[in-house]
C-alpha positions as CSV (number, residue, x, y, z in Angstrom):
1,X,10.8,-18.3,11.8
2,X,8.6,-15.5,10.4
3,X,9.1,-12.5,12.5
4,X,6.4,-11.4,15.0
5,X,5.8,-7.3,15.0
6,X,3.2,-6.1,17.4
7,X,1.7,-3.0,16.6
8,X,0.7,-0.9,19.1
9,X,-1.6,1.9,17.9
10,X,-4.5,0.8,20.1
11,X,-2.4,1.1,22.9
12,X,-1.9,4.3,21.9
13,X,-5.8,4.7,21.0
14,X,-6.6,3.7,24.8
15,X,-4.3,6.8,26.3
16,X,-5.2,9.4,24.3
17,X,-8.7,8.4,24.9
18,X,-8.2,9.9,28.3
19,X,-5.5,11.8,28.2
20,X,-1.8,11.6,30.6
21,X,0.5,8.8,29.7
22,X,-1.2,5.6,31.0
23,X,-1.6,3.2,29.3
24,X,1.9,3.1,28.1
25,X,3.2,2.7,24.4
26,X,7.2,2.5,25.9
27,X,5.9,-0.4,28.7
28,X,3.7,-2.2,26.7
29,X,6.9,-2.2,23.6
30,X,8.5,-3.7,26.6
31,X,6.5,-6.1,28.0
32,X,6.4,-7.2,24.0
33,X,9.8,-7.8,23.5
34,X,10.4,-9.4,26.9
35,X,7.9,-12.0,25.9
36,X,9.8,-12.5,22.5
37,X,8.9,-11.0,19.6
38,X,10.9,-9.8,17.1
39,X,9.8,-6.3,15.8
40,X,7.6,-3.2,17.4
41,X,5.3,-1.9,14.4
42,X,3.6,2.1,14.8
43,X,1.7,3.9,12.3
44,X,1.8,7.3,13.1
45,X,-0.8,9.3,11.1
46,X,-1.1,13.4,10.8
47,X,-4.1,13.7,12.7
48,X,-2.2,11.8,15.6
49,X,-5.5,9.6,16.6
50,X,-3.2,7.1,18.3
51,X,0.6,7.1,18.2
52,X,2.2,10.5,18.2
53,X,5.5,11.8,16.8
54,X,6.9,11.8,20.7
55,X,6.2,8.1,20.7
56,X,7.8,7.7,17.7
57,X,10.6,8.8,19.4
58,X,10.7,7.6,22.4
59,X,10.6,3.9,21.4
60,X,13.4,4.4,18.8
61,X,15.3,4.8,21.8
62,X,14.2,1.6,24.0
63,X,13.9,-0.5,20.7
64,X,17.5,-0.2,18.9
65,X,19.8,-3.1,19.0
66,X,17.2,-5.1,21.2
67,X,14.5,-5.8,17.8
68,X,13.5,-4.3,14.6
69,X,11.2,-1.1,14.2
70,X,8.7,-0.7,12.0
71,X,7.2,2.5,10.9
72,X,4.2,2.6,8.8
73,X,2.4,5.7,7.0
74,X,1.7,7.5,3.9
75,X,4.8,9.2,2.2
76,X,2.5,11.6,0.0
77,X,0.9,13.0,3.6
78,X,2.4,16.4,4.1
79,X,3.7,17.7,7.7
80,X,0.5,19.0,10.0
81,X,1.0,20.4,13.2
82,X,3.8,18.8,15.0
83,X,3.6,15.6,12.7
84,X,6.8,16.1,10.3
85,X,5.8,13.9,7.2
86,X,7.0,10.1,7.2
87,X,9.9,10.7,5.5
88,X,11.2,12.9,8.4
89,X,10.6,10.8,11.2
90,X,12.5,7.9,9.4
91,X,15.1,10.2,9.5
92,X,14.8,11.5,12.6
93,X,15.1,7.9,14.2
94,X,16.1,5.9,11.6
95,X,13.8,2.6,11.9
96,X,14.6,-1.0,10.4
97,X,11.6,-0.7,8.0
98,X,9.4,1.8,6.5
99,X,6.3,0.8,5.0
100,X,4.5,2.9,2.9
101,X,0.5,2.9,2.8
102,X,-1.7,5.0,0.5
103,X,-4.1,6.3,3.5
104,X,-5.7,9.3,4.7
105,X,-7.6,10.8,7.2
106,X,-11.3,9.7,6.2
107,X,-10.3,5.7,6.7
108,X,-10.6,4.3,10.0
109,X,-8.0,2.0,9.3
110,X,-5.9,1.0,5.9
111,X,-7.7,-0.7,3.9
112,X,-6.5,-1.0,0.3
113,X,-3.0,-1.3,-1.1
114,X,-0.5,0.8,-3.7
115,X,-1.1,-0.6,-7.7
116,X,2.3,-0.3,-8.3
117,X,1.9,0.0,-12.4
118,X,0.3,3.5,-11.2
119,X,2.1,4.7,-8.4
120,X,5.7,3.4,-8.8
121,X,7.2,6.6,-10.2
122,X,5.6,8.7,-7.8
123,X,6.9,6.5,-5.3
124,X,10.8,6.4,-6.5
125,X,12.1,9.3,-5.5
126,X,10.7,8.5,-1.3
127,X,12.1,5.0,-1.3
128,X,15.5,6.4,-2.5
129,X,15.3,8.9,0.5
130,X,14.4,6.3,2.7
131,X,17.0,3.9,1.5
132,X,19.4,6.6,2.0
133,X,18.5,7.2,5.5
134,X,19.4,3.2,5.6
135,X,15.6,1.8,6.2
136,X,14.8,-1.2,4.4
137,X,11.3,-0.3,2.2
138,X,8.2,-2.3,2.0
139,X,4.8,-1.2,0.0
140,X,1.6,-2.5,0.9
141,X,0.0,-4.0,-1.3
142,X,-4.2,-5.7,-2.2
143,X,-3.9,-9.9,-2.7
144,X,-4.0,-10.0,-6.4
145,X,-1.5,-7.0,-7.1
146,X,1.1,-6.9,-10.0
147,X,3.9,-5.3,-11.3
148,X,6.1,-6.6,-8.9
149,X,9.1,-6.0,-10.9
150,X,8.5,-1.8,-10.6
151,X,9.0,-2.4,-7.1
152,X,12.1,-3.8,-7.7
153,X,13.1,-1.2,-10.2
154,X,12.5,1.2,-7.7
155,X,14.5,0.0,-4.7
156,X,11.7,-1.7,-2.3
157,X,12.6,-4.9,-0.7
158,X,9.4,-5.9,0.4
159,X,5.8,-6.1,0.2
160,X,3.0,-6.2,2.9
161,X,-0.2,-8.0,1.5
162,X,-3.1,-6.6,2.9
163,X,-4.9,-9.3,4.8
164,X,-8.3,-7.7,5.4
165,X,-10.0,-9.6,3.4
166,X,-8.9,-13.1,3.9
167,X,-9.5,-12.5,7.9
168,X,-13.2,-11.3,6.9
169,X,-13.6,-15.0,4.8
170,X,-12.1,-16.9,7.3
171,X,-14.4,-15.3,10.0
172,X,-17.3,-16.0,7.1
173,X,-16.4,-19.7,7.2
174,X,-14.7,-20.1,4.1
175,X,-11.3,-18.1,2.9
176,X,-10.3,-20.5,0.4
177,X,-10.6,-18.2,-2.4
178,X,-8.8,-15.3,-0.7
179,X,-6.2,-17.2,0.8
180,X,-5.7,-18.5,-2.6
181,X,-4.6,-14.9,-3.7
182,X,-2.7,-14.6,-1.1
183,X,-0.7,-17.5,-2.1
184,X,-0.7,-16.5,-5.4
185,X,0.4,-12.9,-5.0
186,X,3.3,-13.9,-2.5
187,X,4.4,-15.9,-4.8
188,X,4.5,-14.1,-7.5
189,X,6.5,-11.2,-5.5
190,X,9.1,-13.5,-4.1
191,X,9.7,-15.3,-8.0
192,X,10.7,-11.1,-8.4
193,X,13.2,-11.1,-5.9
194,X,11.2,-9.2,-2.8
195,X,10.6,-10.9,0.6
196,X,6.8,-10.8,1.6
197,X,4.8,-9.7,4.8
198,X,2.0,-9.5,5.8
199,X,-0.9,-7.9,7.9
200,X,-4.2,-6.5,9.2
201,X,-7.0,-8.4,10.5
202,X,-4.3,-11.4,11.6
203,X,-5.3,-13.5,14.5
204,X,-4.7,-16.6,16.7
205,X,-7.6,-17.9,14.6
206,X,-6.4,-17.6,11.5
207,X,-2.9,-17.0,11.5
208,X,-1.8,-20.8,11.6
209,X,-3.5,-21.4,8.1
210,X,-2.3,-18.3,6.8
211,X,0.9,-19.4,7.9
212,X,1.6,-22.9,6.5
213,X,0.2,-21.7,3.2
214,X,2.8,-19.2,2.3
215,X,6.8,-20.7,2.9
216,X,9.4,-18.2,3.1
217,X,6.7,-15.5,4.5
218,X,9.4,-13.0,6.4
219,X,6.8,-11.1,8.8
220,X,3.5,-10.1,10.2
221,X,2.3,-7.2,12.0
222,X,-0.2,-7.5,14.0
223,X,-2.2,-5.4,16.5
224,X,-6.0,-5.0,16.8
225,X,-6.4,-8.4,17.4
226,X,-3.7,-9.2,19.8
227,X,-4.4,-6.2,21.8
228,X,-8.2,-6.8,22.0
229,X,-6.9,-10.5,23.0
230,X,-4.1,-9.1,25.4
231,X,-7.1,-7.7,27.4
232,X,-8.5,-11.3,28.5
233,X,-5.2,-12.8,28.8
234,X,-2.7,-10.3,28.9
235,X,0.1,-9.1,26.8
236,X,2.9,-11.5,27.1
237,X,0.8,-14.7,27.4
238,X,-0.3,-13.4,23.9
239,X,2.2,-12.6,22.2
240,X,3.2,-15.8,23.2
241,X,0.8,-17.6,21.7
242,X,1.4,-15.9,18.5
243,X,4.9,-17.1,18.8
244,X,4.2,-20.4,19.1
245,X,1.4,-20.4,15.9
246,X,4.2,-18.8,14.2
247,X,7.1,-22.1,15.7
């Protein structure tokens, strides 16, 4: 089955928003795995808006051996502050996955992908640090990317298409055409020997379809949406619900 990973960012968002420690990230990772999924997903970002170097840590502890971790971020964003780079909170906890994500500070959320033609060189000497440290690498990518095979060349395992878009056309009535590259570009990437994920903008609503149109598809990470959903019906009958699109 793919794997579910629930990010929790805007759990994150919600706290800081008032300060203390409530709501929080270490329950709500709980609550999560004790209604079954599979993976935790953060994205700590330098300007800590939502999860924090602290809660990186702190969930490495309650997550290991129990379900996979993954940590999301920009590998070219130096340390600021108490944030130590990417690259030093892998090591510091050592997650499952890593995926890398060409963001900064002006986006409210990530919203475009690596061209890996472009930025694979660049790239080779992080995901050889972070395949040292024993984390398995994925790079996130636009529906329609190429040059899947210098991803391979340079040690990532995986891709994350960037889903944005195909949630926007579905809630517009009509995602044909960007499902379609969806398809496409997962195909394309596991024909090069790299498994495929998948995420942003995922929900109940249109999860199934994007489901049962890509075989093999290996995980989605999923947040805003379930969150925002969580609040109506609450966290683990959600996350249930995800499971069972995903059954």
């Amino acid at each position: 089955m793919t794997l579910l990973s629930v990010n929790l960012n805007k759990i994150a968002v919600l706290r800081n928003s008032r300060g203390g420690t409530e709501p929080s990230v270490i329950q709500a990772a709980q609550t999560c795995i004790e209604a079954g999924c599979g993976g935790i997903t953060v994205h700590p970002r330098p300007d800590q808006r939502h999860i924090r170097p602290d809660d990186v840590t702190a969930l490495a502890q309650v997550l290991r051996g129990r379900v996979e971790y993954n940590i999301e971020g920009n590998p070219f964003a130096p340390a600021r502050g108490s944030y130590p780079g990417l690259i030093e909170l892998a090591r510091m906890v050592k997650p499952t996955q890593v995926t890398l994500v060409p963001d900064g500070d002006g986006q409210i959320t990530s919203d475009h992908g690596f061209e890996l033609e472009k930025d694979a060189e660049r790239l080779r000497p992080l995901v050889a640090q972070l395949r040292e440290i024993g984390c398995r690498v994925s790079l996130f990518v636009d529906a329609g990317a190429n040059g899947f095979e210098h991803a391979i060349a340079i040690g990532v395992e995986r891709i994350e298409i960037y889903t944005g878009p195909y949630a926007e056309a579905f809630a517009e009535g009509d995602a044909r055409e960007a499902l379609g590259l969806c398809v496409e570009t997962a195909r394309r990437a596991q024909q090069a020997g790299l498994a495929v994920n998948a995420g942003h903008d995922l929900s109940q609503a249109n999860l199934g379809t994007f489901k049962a149109a890509i075989p093999g598809l290996a995980e989605v990470s999923i947040g805003h949406a379930l969150i925002g959903e969580a609040l109506y019906e609450g966290m683990s009958t959600t996350v249930r619900k995800y499971l069972q699109i995903l059954r």
